[in-house]
ZADO-1210 file (C-alpha; in nm, 4 decimals, padded with zeros to 6 digits):
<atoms>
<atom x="-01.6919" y="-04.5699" z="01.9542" code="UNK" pos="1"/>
<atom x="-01.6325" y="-04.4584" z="01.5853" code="UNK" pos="2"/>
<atom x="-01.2837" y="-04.4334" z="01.6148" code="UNK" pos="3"/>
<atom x="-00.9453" y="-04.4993" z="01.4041" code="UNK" pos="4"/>
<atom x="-00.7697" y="-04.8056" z="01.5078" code="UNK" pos="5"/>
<atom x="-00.4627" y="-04.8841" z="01.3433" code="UNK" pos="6"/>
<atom x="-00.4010" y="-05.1941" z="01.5476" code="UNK" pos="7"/>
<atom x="-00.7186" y="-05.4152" z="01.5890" code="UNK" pos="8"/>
<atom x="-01.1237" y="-05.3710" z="01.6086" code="UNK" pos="9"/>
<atom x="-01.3049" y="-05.3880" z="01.9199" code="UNK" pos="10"/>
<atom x="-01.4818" y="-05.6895" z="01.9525" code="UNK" pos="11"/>
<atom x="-01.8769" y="-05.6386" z="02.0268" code="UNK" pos="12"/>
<atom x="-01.9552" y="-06.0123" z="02.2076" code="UNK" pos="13"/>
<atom x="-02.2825" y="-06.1101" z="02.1046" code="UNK" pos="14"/>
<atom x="-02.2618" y="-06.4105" z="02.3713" code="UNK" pos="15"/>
<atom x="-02.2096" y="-06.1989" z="02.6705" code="UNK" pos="16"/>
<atom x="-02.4907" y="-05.9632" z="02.5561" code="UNK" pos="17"/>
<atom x="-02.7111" y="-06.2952" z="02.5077" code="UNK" pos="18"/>
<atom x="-02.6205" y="-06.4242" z="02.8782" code="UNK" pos="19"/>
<atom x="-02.7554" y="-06.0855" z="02.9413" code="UNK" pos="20"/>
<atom x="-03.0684" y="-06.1000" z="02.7817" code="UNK" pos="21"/>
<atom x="-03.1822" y="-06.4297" z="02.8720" code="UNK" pos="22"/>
<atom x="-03.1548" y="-06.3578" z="03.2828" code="UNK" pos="23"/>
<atom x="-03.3334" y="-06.0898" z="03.2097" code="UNK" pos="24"/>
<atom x="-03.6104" y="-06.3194" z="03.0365" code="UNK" pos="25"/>
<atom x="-03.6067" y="-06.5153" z="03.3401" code="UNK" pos="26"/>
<atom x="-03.6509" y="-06.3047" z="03.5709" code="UNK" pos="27"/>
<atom x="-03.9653" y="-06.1945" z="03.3941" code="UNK" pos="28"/>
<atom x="-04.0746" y="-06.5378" z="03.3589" code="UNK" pos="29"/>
<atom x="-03.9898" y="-06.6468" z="03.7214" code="UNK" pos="30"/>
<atom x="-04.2343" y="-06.3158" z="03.8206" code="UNK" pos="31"/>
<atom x="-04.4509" y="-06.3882" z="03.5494" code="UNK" pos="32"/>
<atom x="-04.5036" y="-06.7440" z="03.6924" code="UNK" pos="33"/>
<atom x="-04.5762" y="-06.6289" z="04.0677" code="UNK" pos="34"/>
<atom x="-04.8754" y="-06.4894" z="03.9190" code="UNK" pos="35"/>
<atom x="-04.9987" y="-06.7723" z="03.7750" code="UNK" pos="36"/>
<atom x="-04.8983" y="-06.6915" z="03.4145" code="UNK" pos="37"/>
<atom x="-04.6028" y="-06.9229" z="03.2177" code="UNK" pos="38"/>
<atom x="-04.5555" y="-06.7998" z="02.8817" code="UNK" pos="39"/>
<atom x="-04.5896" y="-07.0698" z="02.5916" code="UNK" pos="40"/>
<atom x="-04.3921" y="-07.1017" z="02.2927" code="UNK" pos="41"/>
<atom x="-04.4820" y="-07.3398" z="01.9796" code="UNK" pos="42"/>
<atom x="-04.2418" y="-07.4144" z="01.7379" code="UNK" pos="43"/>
<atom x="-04.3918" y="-07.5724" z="01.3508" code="UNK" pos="44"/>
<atom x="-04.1076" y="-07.7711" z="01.2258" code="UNK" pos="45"/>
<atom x="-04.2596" y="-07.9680" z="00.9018" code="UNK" pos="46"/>
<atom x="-04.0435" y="-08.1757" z="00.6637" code="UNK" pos="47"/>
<atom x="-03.6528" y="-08.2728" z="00.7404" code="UNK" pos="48"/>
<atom x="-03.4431" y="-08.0153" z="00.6632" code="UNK" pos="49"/>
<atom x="-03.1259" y="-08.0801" z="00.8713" code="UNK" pos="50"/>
<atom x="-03.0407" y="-07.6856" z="00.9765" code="UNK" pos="51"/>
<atom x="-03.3917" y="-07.6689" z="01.0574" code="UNK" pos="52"/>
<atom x="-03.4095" y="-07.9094" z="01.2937" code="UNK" pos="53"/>
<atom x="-03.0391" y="-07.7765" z="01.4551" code="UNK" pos="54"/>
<atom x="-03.2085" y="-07.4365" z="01.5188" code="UNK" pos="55"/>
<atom x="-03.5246" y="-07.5761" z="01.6380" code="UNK" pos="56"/>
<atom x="-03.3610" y="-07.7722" z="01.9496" code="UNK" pos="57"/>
<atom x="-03.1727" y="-07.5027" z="02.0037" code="UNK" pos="58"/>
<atom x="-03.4996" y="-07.3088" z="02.0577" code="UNK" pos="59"/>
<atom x="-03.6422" y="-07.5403" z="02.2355" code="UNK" pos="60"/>
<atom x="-03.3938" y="-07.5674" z="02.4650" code="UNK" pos="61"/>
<atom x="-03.3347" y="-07.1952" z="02.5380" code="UNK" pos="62"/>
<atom x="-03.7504" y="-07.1967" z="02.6480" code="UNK" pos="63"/>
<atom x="-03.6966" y="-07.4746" z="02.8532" code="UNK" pos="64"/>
<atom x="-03.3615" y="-07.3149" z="03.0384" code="UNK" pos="65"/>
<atom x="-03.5971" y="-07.0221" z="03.0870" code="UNK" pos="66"/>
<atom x="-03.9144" y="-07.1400" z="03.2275" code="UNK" pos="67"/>
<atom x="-04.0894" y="-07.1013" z="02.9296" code="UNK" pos="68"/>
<atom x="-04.3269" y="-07.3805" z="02.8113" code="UNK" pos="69"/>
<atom x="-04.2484" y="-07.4898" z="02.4546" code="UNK" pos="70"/>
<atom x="-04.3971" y="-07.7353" z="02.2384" code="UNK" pos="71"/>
<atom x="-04.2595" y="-07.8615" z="01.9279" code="UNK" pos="72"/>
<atom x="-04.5139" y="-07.9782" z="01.6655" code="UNK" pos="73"/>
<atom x="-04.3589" y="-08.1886" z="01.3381" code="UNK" pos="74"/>
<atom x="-04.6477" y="-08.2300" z="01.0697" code="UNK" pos="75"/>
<atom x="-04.4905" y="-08.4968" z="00.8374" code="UNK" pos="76"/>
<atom x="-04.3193" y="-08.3801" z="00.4996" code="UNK" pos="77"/>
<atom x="-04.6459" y="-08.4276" z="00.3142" code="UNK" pos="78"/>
<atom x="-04.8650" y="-08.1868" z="00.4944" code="UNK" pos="79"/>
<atom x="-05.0500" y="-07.9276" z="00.2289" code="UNK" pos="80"/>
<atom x="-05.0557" y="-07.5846" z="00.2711" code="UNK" pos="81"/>
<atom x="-05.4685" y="-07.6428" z="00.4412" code="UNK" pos="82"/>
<atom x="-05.3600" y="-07.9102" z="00.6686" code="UNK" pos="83"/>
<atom x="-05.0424" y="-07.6382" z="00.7593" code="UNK" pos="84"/>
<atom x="-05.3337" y="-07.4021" z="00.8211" code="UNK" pos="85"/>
<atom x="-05.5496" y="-07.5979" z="01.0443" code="UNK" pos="86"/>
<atom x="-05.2279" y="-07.6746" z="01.2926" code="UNK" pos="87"/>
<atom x="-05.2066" y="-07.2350" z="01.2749" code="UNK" pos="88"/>
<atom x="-05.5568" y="-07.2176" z="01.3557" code="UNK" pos="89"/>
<atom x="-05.5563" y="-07.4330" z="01.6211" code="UNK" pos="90"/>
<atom x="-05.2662" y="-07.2854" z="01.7725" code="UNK" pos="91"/>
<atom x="-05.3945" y="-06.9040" z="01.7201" code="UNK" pos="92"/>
<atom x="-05.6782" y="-07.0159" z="01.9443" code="UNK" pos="93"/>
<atom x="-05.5045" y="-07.1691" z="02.2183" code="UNK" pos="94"/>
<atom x="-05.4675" y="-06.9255" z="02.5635" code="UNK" pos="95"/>
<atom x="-05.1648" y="-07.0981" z="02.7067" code="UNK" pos="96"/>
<atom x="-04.9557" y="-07.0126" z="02.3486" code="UNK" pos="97"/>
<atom x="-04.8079" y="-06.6648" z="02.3499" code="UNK" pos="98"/>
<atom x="-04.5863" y="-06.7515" z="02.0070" code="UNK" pos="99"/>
<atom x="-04.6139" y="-06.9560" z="01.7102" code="UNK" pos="100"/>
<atom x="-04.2590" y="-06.9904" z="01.5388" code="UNK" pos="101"/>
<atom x="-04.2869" y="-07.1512" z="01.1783" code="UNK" pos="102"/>
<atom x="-03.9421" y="-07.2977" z="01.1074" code="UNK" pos="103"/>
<atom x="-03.8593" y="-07.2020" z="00.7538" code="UNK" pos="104"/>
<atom x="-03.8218" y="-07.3599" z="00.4992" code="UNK" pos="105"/>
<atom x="-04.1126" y="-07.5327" z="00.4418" code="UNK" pos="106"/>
<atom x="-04.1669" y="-07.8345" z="00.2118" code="UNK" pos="107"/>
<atom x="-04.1725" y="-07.6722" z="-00.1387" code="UNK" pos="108"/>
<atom x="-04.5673" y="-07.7994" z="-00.2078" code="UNK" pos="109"/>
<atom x="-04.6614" y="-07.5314" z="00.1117" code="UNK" pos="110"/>
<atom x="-04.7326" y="-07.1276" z="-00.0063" code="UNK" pos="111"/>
<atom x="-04.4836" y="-07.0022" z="00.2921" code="UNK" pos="112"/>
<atom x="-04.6446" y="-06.6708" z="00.2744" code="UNK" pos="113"/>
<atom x="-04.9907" y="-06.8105" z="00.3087" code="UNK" pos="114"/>
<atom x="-04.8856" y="-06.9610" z="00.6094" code="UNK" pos="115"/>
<atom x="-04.6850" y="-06.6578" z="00.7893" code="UNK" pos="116"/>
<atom x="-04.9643" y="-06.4115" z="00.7408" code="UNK" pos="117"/>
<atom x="-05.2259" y="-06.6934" z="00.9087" code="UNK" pos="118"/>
<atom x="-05.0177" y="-06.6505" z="01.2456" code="UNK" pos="119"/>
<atom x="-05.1727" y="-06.4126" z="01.4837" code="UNK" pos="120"/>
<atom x="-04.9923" y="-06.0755" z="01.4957" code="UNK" pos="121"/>
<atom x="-05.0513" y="-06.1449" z="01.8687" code="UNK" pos="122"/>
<atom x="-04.8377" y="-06.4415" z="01.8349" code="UNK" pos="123"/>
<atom x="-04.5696" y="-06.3557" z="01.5736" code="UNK" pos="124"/>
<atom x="-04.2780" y="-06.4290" z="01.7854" code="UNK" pos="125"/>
<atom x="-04.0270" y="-06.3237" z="01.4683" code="UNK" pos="126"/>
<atom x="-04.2113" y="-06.0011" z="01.4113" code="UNK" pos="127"/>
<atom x="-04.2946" y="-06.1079" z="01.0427" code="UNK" pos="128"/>
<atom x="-04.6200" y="-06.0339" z="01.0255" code="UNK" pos="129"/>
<atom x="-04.7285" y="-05.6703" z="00.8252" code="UNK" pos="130"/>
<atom x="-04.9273" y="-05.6149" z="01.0560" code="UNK" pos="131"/>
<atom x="-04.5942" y="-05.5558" z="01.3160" code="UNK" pos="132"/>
<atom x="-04.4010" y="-05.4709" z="01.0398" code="UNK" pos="133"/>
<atom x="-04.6541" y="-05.1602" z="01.0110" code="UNK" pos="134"/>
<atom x="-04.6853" y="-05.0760" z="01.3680" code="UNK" pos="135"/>
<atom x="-04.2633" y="-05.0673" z="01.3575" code="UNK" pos="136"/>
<atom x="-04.3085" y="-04.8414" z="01.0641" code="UNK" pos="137"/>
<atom x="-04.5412" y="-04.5969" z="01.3273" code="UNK" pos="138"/>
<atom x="-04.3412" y="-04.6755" z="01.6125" code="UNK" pos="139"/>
<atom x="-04.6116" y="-04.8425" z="01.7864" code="UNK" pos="140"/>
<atom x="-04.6206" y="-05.1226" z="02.0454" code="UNK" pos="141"/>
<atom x="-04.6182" y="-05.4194" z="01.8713" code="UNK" pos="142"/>
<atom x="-04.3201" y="-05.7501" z="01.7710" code="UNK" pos="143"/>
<atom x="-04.0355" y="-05.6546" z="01.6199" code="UNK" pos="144"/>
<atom x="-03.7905" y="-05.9130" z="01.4416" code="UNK" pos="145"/>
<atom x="-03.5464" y="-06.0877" z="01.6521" code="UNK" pos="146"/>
<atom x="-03.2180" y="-06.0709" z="01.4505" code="UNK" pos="147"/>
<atom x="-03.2140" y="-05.6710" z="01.4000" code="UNK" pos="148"/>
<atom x="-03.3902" y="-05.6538" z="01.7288" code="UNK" pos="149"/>
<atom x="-03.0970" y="-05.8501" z="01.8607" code="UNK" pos="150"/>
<atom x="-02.8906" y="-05.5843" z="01.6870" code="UNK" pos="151"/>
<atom x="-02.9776" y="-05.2867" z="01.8354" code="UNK" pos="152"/>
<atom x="-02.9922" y="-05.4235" z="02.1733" code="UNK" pos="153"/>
<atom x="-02.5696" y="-05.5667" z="02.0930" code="UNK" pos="154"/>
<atom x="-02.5169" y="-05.1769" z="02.0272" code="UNK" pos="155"/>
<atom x="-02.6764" y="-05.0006" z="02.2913" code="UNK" pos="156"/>
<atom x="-02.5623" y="-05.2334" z="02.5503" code="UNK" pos="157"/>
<atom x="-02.1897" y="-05.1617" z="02.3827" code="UNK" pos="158"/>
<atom x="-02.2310" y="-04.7976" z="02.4198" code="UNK" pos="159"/>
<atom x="-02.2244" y="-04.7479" z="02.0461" code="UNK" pos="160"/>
<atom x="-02.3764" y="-04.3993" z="01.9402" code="UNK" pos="161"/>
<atom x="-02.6668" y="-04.4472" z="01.7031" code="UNK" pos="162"/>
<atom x="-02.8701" y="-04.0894" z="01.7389" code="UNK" pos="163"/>
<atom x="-02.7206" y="-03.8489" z="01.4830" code="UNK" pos="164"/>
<atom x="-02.4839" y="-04.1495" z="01.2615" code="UNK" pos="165"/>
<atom x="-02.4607" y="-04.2190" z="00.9462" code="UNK" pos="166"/>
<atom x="-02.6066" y="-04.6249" z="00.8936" code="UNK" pos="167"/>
<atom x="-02.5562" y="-04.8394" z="00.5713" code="UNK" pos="168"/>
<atom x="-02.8027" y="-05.1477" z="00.5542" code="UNK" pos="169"/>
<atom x="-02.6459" y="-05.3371" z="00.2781" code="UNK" pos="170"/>
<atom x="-02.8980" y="-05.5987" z="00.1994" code="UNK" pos="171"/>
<atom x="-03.2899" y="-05.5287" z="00.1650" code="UNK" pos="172"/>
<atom x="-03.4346" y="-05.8621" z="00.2897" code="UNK" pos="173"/>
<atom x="-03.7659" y="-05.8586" z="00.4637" code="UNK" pos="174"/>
<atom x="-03.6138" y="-06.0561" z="00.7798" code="UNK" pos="175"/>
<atom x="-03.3353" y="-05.8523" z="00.8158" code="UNK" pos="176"/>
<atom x="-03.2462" y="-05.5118" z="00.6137" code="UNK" pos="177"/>
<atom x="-03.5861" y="-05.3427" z="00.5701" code="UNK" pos="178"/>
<atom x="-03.6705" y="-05.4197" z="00.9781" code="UNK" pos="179"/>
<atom x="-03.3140" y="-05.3475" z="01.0682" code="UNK" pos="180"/>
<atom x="-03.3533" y="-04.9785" z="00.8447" code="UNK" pos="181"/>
<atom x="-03.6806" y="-04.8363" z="01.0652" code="UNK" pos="182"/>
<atom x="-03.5277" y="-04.9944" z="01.3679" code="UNK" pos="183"/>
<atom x="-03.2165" y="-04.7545" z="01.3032" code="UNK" pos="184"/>
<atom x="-03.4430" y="-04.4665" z="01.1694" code="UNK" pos="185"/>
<atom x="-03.6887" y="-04.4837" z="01.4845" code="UNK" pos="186"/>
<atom x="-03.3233" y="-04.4136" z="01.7037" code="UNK" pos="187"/>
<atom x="-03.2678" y="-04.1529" z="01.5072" code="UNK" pos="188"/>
<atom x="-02.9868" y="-04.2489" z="01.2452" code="UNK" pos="189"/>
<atom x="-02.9552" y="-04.1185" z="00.9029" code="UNK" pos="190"/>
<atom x="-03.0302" y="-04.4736" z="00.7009" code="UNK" pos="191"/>
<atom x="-02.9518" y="-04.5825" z="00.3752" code="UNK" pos="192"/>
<atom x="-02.9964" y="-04.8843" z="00.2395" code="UNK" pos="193"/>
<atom x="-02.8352" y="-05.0419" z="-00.0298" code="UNK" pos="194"/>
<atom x="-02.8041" y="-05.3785" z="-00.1915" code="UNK" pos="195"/>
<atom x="-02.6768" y="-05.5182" z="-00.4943" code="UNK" pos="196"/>
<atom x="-02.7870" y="-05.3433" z="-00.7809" code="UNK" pos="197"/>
<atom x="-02.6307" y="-05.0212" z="-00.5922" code="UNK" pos="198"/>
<atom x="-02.3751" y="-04.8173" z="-00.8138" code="UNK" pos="199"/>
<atom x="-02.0631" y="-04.8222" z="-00.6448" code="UNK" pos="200"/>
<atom x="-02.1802" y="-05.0210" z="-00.3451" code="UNK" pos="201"/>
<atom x="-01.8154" y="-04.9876" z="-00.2082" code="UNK" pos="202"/>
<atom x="-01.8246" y="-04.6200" z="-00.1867" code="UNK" pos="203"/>
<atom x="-02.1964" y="-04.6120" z="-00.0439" code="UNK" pos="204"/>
<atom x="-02.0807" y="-04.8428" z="00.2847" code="UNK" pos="205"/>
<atom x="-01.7467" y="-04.6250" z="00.3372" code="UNK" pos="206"/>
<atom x="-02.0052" y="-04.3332" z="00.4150" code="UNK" pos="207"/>
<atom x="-02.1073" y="-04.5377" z="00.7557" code="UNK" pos="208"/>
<atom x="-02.0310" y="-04.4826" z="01.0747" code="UNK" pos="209"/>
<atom x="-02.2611" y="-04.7837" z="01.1276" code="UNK" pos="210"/>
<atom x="-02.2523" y="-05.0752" z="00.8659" code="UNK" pos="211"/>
<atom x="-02.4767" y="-05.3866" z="00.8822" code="UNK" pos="212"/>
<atom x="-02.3964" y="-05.6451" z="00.6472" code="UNK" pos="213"/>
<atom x="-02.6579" y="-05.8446" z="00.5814" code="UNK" pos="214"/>
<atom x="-02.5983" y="-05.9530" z="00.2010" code="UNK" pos="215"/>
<atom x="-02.5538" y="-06.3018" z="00.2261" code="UNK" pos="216"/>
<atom x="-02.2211" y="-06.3471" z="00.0350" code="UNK" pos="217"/>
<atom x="-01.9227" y="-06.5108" z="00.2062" code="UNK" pos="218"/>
<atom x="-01.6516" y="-06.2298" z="00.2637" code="UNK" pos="219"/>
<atom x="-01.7941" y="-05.9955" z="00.0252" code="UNK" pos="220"/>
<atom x="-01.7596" y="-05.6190" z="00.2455" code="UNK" pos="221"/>
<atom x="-01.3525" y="-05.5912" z="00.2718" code="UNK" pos="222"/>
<atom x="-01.1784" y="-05.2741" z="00.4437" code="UNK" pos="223"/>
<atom x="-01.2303" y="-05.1168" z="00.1131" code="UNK" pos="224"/>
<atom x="-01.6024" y="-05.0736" z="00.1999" code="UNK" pos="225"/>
<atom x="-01.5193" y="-04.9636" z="00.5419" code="UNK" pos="226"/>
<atom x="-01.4276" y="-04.5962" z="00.6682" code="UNK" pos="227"/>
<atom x="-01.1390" y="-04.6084" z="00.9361" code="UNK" pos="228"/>
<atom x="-01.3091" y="-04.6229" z="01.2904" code="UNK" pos="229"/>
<atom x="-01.6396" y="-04.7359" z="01.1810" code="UNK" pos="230"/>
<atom x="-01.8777" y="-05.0124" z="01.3802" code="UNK" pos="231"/>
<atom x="-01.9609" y="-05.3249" z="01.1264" code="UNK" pos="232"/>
<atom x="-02.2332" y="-05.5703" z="01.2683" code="UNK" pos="233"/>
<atom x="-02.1874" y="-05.8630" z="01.0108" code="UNK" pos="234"/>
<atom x="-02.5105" y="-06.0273" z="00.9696" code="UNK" pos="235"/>
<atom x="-02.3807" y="-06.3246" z="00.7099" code="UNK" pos="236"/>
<atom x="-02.3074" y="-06.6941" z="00.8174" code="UNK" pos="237"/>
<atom x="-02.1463" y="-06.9173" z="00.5303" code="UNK" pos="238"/>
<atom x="-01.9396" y="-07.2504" z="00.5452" code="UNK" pos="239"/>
<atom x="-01.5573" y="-07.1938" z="00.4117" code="UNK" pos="240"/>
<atom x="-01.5359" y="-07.5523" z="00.2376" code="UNK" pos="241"/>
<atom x="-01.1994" y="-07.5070" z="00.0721" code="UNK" pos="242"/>
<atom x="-00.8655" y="-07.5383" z="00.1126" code="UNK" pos="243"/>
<atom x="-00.8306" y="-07.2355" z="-00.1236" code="UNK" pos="244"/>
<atom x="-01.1094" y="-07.0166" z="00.0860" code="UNK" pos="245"/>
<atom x="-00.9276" y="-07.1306" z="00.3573" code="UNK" pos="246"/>
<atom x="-00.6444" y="-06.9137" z="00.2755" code="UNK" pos="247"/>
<atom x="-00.7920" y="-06.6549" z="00.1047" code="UNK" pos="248"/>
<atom x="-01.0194" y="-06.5422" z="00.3919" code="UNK" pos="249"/>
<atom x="-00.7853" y="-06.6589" z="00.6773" code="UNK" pos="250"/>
<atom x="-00.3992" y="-06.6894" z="00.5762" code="UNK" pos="251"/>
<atom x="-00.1782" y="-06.7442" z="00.8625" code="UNK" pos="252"/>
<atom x="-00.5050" y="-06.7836" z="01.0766" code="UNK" pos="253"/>
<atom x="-00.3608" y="-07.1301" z="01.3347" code="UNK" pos="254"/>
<atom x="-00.6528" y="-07.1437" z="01.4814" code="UNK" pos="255"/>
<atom x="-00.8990" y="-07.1510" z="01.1515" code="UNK" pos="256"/>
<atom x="-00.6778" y="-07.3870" z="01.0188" code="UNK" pos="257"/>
<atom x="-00.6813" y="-07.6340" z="01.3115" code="UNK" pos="258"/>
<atom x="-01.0641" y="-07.6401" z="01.2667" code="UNK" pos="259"/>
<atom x="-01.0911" y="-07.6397" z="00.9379" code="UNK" pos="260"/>
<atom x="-00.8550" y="-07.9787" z="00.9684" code="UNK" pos="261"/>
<atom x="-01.0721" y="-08.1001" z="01.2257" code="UNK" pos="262"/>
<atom x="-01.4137" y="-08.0625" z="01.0597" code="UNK" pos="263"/>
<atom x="-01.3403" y="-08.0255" z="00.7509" code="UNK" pos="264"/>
<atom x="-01.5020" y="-07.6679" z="00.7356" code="UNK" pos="265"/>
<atom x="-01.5144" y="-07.2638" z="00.9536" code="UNK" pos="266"/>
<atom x="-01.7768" y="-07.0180" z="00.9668" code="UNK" pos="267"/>
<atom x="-01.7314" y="-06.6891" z="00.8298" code="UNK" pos="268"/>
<atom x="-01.9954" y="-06.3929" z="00.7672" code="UNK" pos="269"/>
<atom x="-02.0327" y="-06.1281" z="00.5076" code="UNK" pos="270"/>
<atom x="-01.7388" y="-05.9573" z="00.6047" code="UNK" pos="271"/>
<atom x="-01.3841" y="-06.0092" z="00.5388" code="UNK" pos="272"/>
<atom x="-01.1546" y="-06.0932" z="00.8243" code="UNK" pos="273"/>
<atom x="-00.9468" y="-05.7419" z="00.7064" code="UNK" pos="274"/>
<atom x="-01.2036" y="-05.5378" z="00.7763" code="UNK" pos="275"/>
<atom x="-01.0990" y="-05.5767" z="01.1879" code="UNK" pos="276"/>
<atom x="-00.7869" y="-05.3778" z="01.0994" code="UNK" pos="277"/>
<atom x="-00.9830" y="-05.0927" z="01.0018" code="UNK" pos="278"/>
<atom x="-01.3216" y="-05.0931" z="01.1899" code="UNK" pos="279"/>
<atom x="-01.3435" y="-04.9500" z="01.5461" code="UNK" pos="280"/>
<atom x="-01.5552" y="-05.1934" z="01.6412" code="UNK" pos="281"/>
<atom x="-01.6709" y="-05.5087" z="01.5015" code="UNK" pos="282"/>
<atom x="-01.9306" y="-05.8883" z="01.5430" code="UNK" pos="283"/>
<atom x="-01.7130" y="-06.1895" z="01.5120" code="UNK" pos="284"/>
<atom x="-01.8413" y="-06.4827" z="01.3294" code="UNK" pos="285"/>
<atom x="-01.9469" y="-06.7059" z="01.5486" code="UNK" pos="286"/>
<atom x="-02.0323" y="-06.5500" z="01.8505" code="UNK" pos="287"/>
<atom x="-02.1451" y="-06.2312" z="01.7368" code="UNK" pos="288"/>
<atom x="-02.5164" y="-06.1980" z="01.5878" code="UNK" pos="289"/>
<atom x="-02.5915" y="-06.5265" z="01.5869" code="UNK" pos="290"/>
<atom x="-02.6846" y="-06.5800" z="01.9614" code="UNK" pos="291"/>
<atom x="-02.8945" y="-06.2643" z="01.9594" code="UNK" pos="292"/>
<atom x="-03.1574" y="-06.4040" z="01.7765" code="UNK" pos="293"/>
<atom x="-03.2392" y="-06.6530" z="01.9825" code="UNK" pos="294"/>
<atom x="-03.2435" y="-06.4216" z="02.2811" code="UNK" pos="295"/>
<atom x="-03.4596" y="-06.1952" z="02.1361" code="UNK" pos="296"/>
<atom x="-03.7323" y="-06.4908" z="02.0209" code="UNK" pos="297"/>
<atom x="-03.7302" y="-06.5379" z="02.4065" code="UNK" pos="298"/>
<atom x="-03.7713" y="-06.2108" z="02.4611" code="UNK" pos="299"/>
<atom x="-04.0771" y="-06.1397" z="02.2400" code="UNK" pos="300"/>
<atom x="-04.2415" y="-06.4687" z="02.3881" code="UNK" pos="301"/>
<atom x="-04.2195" y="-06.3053" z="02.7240" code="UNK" pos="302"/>
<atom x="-04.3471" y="-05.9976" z="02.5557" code="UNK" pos="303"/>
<atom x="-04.6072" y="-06.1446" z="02.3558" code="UNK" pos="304"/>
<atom x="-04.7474" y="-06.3335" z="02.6708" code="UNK" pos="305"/>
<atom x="-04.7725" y="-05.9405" z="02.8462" code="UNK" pos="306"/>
<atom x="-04.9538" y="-05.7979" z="02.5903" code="UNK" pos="307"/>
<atom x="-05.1675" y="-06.0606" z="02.4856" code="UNK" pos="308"/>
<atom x="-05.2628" y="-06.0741" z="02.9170" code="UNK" pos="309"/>
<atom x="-05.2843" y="-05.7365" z="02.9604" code="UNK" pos="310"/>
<atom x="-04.9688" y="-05.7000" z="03.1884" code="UNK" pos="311"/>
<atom x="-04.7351" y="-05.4292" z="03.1581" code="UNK" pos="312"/>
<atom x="-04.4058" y="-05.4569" z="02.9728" code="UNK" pos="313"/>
<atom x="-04.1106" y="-05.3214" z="03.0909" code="UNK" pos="314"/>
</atoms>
């Protein structure tokens, strides 16, 4: 897979790989159902944040097109962190709930973090909690988080080697780069992470065989971060609002500039557009990373509802 290619990156499709994941969720539902078991899924949307309430319908729908039961709860915008902490409570203790997803952000009078680490690790669906976070660290049973979760299942269902490669994490997030490090160590990569106060972050990434991008800056890791051959997983998702970002990130591009007329804006990640005439193998933005992580919250619903029920997990 780590391979020079002069001509054009492969493309890893994180739809297809998605399709793949979610019949696999339903079968396990469907079997988990003709024993008299349906796994439940609450989602804790509070306040009105527009994205927020995008991803949560999306959620929603995905449990629904799976068998899963979901619920939606919507405190209003002026729920305190307590009253946020009796609907946790109340959903910790509820049997037919497998996972509690708490949409982020929260209205800015709620402590976030007070809030997260009052879910049950039982019932972390995005593998959050320290609690998982520590059993990850051990390589214990326990839930991981879904987007570099998501990840490694893209590149082992591509046939990308991971055992014995070099892997650069740039970014050092809790959600994604620390989780998305052990997951890499525990296959048996040689990690490093690096972010931005890294000297000569250019030259750290171009020692990869395996770069995830997970900085959060539009376009930032260019082919000059990126040794010939290498697999990049770009992590990023940012709005290209300008004319002049337009061309700068996509000159010449017909296609990007028929949508960008059309609604006035196209998606791009952390990682330039150049970067496919280097890589071996590359995410495209969209349709790369992003429909992972919705897989994989199905995914640790199911699994959450097994382990919580004392059924095996396969």
């Amino acid at each position: 897979m780590n391979r020079p290619n002069p001509m054009q990156a492969q493309i890893l499709d994180g739809n297809a790989v998605a399709t793949e994941i979610k019949a696999e969720v339903a079968a396990q539902v469907s079997e988990l159902r003709s024993q008299g078991l349906r796994p439940g899924l609450a989602v804790v949307l509070a306040g009105t944040h527009a994205a927020s309430e995008i991803y949560v319908r999306n959620k929603v729908r995905s449990s629904e097109q799976l068998g899963i039961y979901s619920e939606k709860l919507t405190p209003p915008p002026s729920i305190t962190t307590a009253g946020l902490l009796e609907v946790i409570a109340e959903l910790n203790s509820r049997n037919d709930i497998d996972g509690i997803l708490v949409q982020l952000p929260l209205p800015p009078q709620v402590d976030s973090k007070e809030v997260l680490m009052a879910v049950s690790p039982q019932k972390d669906v995005d593998g959050f909690h320290p609690v998982n976070i520590g059993l990850l660290s051990m390589q214990r049973p326990g839930l991981t988080p879904c987007t570099p979760t998501g990840i490694m299942e893209l590149l082992q269902r591509s046939g990308v080697e991971i055992a014995g490669q070099n892997a650069v994490v740039a970014g050092r997030s809790d959600i994604v780069g620390k989780p998305m490090a052990m997951l890499l160590l525990n296959a048996n990569a040689t990690v490093t992470v690096c972010h931005s106060k890294t000297r000569d972050l250019a030259a750290v990434c171009r020692e990869a065989d395996l770069l995830v991008a997970a900085v959060g800056r539009a376009g930032m890791i260019t082919r000059e971060f990126v040794k010939p051959g290498a697999t990049v997983i770009d992590v990023g998702i940012s709005r290209v609002t300008t004319r002049q970002d337009l061309e700068r990130f996509f000159p010449g591009n017909e296609k990007r500039a028929r949508e960008f007329a059309e609604r006035g804006a196209t998606l791009i990640g952390d990682v330039h557009p150049n970067v496919a005439e280097v890589a071996g193998a590359i995410t495209p933005v969209p349709g790369g990373v992003g429909p992972l992580t919705i897989a994989m919250l199905m995914a640790n619903t199911v699994k959450a509802c097994r382990m919580r029920r004392g059924r095996r997990t396969p």
